[in-house]
PAZAPA-4460 file (N, C-alpha, C; in steps of 0.05 Angstrom, whole numbers, plus 32768, in hexadecimal, padded with zeros to 4 digits):
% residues 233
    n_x    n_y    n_z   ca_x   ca_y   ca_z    c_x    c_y    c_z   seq   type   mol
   7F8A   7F6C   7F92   7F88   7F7C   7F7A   7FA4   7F7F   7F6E     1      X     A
   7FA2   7F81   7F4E   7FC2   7F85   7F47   7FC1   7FA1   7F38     2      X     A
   7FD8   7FAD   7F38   7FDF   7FC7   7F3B   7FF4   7FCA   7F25     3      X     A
   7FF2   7FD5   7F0C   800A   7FDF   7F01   8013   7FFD   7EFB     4      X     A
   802E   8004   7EFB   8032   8019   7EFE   8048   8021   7EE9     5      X     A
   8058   803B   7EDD   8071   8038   7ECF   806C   8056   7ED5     6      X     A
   808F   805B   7ECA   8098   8073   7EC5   8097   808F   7EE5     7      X     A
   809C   8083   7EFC   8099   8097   7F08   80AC   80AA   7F10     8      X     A
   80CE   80A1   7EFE   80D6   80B3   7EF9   80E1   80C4   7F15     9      X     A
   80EC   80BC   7F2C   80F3   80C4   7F43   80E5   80DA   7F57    10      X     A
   80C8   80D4   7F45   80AD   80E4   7F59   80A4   80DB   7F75    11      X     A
   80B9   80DB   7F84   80AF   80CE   7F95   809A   80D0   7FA2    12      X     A
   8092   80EC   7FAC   807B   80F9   7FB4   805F   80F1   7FA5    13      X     A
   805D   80EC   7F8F   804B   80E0   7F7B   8049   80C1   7F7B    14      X     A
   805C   80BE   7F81   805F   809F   7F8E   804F   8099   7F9C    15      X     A
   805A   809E   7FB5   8049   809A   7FCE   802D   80AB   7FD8    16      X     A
   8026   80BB   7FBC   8006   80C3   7FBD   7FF0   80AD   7FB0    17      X     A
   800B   809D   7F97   7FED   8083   7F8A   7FF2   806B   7F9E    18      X     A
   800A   806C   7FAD   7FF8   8053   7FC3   7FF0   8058   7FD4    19      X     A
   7FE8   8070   7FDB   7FD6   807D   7FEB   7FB6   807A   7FE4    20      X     A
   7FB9   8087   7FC7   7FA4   8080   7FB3   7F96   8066   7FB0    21      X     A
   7FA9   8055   7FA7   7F9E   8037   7FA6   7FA3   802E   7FBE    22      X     A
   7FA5   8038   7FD6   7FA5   8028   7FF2   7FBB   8008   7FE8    23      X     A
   7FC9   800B   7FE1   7FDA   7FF1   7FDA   7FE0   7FE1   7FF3    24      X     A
   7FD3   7FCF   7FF3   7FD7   7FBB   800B   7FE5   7F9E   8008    25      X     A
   7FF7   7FA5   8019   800B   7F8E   801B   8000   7F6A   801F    26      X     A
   7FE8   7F6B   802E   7FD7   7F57   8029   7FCE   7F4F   8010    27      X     A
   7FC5   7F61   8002   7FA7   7F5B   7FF4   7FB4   7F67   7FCC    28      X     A
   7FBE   7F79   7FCF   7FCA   7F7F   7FBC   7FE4   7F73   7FA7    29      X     A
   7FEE   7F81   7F99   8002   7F7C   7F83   8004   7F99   7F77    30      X     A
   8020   7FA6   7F77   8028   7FBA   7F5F   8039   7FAE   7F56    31      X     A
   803D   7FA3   7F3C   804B   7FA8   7F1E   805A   7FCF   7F1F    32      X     A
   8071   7FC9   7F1D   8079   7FEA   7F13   808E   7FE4   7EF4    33      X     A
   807D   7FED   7EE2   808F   7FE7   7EC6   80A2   7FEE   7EB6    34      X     A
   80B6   7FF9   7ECD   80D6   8004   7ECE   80CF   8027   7EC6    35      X     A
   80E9   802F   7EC5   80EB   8050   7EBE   80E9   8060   7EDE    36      X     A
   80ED   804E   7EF8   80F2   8057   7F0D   80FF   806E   7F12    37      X     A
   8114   806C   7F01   8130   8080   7F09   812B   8097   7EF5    38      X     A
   813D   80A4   7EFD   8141   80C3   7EF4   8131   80DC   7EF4    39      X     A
   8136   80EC   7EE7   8125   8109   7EE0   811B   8115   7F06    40      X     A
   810D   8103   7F14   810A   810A   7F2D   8124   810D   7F45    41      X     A
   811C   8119   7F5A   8132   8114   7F74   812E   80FC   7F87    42      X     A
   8112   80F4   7F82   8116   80DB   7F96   8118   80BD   7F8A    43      X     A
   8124   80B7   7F70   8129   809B   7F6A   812B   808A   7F7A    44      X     A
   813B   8085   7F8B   814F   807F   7F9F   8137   807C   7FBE    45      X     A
   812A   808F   7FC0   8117   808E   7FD6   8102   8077   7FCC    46      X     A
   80F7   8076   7FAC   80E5   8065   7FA5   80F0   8044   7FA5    47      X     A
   810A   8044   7F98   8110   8029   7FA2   8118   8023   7FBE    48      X     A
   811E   802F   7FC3   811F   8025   7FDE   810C   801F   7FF4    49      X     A
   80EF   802C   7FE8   80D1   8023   7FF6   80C6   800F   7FEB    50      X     A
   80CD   8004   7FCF   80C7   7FF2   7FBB   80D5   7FE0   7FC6    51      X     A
   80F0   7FDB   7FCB   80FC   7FC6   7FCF   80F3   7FBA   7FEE    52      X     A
   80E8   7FC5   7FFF   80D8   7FC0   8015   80B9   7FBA   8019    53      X     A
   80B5   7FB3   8001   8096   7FAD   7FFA   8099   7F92   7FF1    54      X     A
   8090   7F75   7FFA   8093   7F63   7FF2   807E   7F5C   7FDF    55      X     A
   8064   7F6A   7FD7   804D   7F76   7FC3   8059   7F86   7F9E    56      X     A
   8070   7F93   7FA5   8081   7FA5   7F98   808A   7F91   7F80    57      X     A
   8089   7F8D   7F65   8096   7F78   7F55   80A3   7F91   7F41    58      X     A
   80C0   7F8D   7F3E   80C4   7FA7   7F24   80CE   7F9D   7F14    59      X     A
   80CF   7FAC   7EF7   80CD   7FA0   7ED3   80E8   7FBA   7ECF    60      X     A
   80FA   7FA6   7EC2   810B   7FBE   7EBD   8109   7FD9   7EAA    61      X     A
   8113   7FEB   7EA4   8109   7FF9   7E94   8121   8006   7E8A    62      X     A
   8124   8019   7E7A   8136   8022   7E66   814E   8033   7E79    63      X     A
   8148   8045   7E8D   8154   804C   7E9E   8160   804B   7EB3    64      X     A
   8150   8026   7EC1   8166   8019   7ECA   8171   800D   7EB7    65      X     A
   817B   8008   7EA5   818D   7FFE   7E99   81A3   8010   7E95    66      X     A
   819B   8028   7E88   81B0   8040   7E8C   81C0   8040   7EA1    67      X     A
   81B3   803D   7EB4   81C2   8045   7ED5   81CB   8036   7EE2    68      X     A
   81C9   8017   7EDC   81D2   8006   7EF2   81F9   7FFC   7EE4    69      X     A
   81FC   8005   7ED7   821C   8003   7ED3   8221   801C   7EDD    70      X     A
   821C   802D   7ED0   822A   804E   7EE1   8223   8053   7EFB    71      X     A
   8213   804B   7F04   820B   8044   7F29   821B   8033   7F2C    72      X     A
   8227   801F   7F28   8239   800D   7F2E   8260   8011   7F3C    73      X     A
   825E   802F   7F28   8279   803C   7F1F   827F   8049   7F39    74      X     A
   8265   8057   7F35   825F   805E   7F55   8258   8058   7F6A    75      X     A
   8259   8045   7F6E   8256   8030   7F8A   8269   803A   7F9D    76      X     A
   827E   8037   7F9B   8294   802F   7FA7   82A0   8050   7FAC    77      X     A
   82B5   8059   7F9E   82C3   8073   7FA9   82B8   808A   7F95    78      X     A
   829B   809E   7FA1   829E   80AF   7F8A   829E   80C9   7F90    79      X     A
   82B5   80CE   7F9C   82C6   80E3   7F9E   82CD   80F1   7F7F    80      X     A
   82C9   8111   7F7A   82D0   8114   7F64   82E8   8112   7F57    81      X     A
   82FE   810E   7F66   831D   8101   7F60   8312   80E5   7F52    82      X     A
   8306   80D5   7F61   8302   80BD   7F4F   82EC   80BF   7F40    83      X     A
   82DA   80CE   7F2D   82CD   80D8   7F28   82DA   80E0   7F0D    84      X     A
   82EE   80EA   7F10   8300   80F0   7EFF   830E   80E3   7EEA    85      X     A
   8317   80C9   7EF9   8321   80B6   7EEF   8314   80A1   7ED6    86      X     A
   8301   80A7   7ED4   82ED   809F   7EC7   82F9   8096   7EA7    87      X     A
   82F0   807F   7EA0   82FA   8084   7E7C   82E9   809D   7E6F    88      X     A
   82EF   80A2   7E4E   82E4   80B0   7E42   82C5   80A5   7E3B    89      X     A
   82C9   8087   7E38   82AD   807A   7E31   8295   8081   7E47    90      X     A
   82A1   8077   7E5D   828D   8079   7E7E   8281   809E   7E7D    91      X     A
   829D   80B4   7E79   8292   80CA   7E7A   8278   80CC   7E6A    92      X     A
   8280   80C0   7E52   826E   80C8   7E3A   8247   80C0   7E49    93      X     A
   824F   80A5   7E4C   8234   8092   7E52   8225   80AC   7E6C    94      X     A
   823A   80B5   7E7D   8228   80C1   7E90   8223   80E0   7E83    95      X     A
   8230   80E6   7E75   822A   8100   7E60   820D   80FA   7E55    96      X     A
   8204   80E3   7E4C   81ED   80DB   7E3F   81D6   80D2   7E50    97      X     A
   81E5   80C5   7E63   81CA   80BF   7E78   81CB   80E0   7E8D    98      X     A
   81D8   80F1   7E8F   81CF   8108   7EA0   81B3   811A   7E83    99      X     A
   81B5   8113   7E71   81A5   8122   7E5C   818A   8114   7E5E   100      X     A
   818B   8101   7E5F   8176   80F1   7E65   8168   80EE   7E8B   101      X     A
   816B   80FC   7E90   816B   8103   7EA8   8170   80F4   7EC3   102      X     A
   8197   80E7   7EC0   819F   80DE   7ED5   81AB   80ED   7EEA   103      X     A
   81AD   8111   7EEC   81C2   8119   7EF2   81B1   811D   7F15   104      X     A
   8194   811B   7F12   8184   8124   7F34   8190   80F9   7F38   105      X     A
   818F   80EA   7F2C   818E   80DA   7F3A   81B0   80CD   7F3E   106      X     A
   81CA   80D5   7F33   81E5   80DC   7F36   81E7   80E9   7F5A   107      X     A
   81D7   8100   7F56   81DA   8112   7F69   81CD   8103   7F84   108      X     A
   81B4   80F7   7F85   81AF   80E2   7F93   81B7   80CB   7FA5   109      X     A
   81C8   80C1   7F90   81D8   80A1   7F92   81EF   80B0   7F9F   110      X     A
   81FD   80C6   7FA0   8212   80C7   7FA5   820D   80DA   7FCD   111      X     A
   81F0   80D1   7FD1   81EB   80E6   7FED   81E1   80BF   8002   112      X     A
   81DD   80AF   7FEC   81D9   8097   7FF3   81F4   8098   800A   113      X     A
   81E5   8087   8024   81FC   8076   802D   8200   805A   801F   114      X     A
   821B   8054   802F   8221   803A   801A   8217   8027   801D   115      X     A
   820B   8021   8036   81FE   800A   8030   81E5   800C   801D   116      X     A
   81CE   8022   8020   81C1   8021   800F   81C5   802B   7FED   117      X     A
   81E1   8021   7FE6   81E7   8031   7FD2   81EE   800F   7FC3   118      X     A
   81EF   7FFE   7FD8   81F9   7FE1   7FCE   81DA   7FD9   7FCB   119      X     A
   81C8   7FE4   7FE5   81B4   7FD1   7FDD   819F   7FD8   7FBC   120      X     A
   81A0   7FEB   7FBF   818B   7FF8   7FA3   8197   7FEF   7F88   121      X     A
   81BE   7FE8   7F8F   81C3   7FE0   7F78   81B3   7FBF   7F6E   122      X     A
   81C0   7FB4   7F8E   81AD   7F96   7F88   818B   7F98   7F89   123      X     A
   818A   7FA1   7F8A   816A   7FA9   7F84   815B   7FA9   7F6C   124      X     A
   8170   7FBC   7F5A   816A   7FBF   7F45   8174   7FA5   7F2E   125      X     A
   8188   7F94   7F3A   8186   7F80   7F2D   8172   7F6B   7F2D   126      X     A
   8160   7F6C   7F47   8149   7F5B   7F43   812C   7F64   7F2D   127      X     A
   8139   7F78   7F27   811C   7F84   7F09   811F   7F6F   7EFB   128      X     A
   8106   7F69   7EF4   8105   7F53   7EE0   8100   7F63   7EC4   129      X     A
   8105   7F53   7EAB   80FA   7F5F   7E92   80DF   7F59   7E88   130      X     A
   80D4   7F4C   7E98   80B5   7F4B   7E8C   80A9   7F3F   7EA1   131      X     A
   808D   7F43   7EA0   807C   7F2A   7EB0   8061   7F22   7EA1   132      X     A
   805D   7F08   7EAA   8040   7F0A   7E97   8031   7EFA   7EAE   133      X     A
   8019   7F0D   7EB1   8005   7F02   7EC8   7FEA   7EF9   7EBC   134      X     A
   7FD8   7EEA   7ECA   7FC5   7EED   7ECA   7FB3   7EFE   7EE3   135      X     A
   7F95   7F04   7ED7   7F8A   7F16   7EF5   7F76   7F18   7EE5   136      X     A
   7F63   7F03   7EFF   7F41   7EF0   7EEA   7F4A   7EE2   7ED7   137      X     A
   7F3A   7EF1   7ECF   7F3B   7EE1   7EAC   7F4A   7EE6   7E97   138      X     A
   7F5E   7EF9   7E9C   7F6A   7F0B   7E86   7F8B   7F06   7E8E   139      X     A
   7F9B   7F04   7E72   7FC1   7F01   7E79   7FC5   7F0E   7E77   140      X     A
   7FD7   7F2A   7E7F   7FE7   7F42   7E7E   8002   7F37   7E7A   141      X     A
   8010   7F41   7E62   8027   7F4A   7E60   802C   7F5D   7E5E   142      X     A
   8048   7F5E   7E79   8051   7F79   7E80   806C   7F84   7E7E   143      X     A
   806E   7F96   7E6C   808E   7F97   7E65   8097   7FC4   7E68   144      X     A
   80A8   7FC6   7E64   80B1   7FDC   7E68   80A6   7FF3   7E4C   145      X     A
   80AB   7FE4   7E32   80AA   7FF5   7E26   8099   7FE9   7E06   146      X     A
   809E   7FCA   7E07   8096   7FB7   7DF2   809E   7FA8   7DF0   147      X     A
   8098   7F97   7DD4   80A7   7F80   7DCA   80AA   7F80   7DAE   148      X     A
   80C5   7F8E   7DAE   80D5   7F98   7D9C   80D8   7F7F   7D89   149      X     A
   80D6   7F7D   7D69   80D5   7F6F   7D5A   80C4   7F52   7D66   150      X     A
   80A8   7F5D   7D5D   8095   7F41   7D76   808E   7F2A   7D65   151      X     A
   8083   7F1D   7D62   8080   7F01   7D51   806D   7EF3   7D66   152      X     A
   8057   7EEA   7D61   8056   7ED8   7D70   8060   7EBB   7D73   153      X     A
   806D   7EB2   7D64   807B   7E9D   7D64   808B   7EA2   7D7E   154      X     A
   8096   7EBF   7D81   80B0   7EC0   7D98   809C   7EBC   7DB8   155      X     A
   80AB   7EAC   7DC9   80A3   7EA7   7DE5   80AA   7ECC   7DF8   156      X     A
   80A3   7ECD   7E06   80AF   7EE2   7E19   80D0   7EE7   7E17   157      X     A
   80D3   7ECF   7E2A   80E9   7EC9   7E29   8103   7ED0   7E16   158      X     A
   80FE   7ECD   7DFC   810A   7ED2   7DE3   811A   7EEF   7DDF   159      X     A
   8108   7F02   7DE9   810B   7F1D   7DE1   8122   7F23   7DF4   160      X     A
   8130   7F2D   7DEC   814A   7F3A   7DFA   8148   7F5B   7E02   161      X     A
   8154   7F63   7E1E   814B   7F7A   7E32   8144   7F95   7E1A   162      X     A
   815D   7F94   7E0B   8159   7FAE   7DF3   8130   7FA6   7DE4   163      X     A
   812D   7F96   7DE4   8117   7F94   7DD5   8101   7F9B   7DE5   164      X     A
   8102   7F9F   7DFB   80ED   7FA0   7E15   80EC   7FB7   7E1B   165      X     A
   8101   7FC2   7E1D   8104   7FE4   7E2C   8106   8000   7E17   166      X     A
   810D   7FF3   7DFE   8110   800E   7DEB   80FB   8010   7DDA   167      X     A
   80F1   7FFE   7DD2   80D9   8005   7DB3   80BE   7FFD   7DBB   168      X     A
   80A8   8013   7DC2   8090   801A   7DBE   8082   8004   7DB3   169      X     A
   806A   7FF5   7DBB   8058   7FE6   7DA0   8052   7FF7   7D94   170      X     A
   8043   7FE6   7D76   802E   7FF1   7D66   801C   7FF2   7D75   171      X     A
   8010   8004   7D7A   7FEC   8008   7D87   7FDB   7FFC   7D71   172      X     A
   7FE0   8002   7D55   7FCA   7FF6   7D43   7FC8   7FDE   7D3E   173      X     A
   7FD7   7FCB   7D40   7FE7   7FAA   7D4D   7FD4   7F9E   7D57   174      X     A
   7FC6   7F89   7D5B   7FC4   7F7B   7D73   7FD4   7F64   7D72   175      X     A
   7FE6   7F68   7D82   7FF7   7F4A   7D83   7FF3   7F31   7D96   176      X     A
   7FDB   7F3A   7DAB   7FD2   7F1D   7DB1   7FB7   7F1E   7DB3   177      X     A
   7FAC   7F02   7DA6   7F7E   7F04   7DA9   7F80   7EF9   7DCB   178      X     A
   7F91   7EF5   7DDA   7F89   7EF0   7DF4   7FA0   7EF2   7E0B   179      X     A
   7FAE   7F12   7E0D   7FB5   7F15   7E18   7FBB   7F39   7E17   180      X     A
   7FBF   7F46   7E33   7FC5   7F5D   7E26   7FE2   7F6A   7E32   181      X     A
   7FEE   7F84   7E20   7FFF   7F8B   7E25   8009   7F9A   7E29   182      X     A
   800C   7FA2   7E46   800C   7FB8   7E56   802B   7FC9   7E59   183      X     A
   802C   7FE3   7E4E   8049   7FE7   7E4E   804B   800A   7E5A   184      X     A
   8062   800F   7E62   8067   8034   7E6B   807F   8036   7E54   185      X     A
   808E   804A   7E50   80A9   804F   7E47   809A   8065   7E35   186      X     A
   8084   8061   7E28   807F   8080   7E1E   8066   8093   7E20   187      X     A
   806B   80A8   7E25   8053   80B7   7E32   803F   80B3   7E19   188      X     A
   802B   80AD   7E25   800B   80AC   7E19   8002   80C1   7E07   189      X     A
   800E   80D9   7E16   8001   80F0   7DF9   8017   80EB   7DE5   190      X     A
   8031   80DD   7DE2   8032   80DB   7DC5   802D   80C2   7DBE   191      X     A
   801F   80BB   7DC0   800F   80A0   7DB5   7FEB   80AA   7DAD   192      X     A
   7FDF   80C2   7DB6   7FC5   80C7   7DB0   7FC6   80E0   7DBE   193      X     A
   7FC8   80EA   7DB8   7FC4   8114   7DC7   7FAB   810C   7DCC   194      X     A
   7F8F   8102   7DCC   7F7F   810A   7DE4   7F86   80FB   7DF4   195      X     A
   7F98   80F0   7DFA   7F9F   80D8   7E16   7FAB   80E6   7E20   196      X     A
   7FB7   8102   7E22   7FCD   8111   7E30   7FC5   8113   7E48   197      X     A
   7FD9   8101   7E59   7FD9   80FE   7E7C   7FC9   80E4   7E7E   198      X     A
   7FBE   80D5   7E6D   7FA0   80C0   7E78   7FB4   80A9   7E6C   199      X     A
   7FAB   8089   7E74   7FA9   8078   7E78   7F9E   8070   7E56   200      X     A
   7FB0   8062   7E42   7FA6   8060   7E1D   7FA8   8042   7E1D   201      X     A
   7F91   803A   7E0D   7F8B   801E   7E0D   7F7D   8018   7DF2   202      X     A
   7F8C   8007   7DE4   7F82   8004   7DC8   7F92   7FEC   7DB9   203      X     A
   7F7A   7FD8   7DAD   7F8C   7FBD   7DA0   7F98   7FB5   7DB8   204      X     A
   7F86   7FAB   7DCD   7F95   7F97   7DDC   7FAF   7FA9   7DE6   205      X     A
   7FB4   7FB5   7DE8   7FCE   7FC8   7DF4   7FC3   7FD8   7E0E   206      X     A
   7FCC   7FDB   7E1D   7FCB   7FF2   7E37   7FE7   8004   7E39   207      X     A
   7FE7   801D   7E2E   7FF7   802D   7E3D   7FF5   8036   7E52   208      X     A
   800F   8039   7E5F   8009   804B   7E88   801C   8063   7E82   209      X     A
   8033   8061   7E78   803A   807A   7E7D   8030   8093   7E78   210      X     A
   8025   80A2   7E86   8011   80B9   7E88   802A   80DA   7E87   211      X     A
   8045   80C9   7E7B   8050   80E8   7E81   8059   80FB   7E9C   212      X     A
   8057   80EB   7EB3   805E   80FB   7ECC   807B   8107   7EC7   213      X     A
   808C   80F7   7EBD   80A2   8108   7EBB   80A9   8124   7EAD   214      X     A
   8091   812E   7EA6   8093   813E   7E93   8075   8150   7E9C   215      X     A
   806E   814F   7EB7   805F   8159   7EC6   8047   8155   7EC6   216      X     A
   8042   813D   7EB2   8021   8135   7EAB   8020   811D   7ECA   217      X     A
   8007   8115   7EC6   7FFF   8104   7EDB   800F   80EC   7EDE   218      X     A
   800D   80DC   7EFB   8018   80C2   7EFC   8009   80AE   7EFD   219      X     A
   8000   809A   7EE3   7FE6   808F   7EE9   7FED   8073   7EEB   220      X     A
   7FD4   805C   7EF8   7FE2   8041   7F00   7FC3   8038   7EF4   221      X     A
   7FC2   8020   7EFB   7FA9   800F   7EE6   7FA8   7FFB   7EFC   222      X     A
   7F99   7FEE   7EFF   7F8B   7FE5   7F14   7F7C   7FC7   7F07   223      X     A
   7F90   7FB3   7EFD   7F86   7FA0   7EE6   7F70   7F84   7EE5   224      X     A
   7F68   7F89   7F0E   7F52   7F80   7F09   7F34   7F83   7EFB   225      X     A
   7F34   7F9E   7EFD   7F21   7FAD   7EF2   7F24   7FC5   7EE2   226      X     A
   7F3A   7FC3   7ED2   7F45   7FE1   7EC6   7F3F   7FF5   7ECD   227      X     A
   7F42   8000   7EEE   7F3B   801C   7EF7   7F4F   802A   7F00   228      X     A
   7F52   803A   7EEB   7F6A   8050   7EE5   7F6A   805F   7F03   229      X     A
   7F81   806A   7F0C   7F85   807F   7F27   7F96   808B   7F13   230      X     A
   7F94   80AB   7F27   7FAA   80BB   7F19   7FB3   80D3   7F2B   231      X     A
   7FCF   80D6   7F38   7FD5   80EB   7F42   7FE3   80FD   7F33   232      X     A
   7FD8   811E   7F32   7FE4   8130   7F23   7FF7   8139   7F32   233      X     A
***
């Protein structure tokens, strides 16, 4: 069975209740997770690090690892608040913007990391890919973080560059492919349709997942052999 997921947002506990949920089996299974791993939660850091031990586990980058994997970087090495300090004005700024956005539980995190696992989650996170496109039966899923920012069909996958994948929303009223569909997280569902608030929105060939957990609504995953929604509150 294949399994997609987004946005869980360093829930770890919510995490490990939908593969509980979906019994995710290392045999028989597949989860897709469609970035937005990190932040707002305390256990980021716990989730990759169970992810990166799942050889089932495939992850899609998303807007917030991108945020984090240069300023996690900074911090690899000595981050003592003396060196902490030393920081340019630009770097302060970037982590001024990513603690607003909710990097400061997962700052606080990375820095209780030991070092070896503080090297591995970095290389970890470099294996996120920016897209995937599967099939499962009869049907192709494209799977990306957030869209495909200025889309064409003339353009291949390939074409679109990471900013185009992770920041801009489709049109829902769109259909941009008659035979394929396109499955994305990066924005919660009730602002895309207020009666979808917390559920699983599907319309014109589009599937949204982000169900809003970070913002205390449900954490929902899709199940794309048979579109059967799970959802832990």
């Amino acid at each position: 069975m294949t399994y997609v997921i987004s946005d869980i947002h360093g829930d770890f506990e919510r995490y490990q209740k939908m593969l509980d949920l979906i019994k995710l089996d290392e045999d028989r299974d597949v989860l897709f997770v469609l970035g937005d791993v990190l932040d707002y939660g305390e256990g980021s850091f716990q989730i990759l690090l169970d992810m990166s031990s799942r050889p089932n586990v495939y992850p899609i980058l998303g807007e917030h690892e991108c945020m984090a994997m240069p300023l996690l970087k900074k911090l690899a090495g000595d981050i003592s608040e003396k060196a902490i300090a030393k920081f340019d004005a630009a770097t302060m700024q970037s982590f001024m913007e990513w603690g607003k956005n909710g990097g400061q539980e997962t700052v606080r995190a990375f820095r209780e990391l030991d070092p070896d696992d503080r090297e591995w989650v970095l290389e970890y996170l470099e294996e996120f890919t920016p897209y995937e496109e599967i099939d499962v039966g009869d049907k192709t899923f494209v799977l990306v973080h957030a869209g495909l920012d200025n889309f064409s069909l003339s353009r291949d996958l390939e074409d679109y560059d990471i900013d185009e994948l992770i920041h801009e929303s489709p049109d829902y009223s769109r259909i941009y492919f008659s035979d394929k569909i396109l499955v994305t997280g990066h924005k919660p569902t009730v602002e895309i349709h207020k009666g979808s608030k917390g559920k699983i929105f599907q319309l014109n060939g589009h599937v949204a997942i982000d169900c809003g957990a970070a913002y205390g609504l449900p954490l929902g995953c899709l199940r794309l052999d048979d579109m059967k929604e799970f959802y832990v509150d």
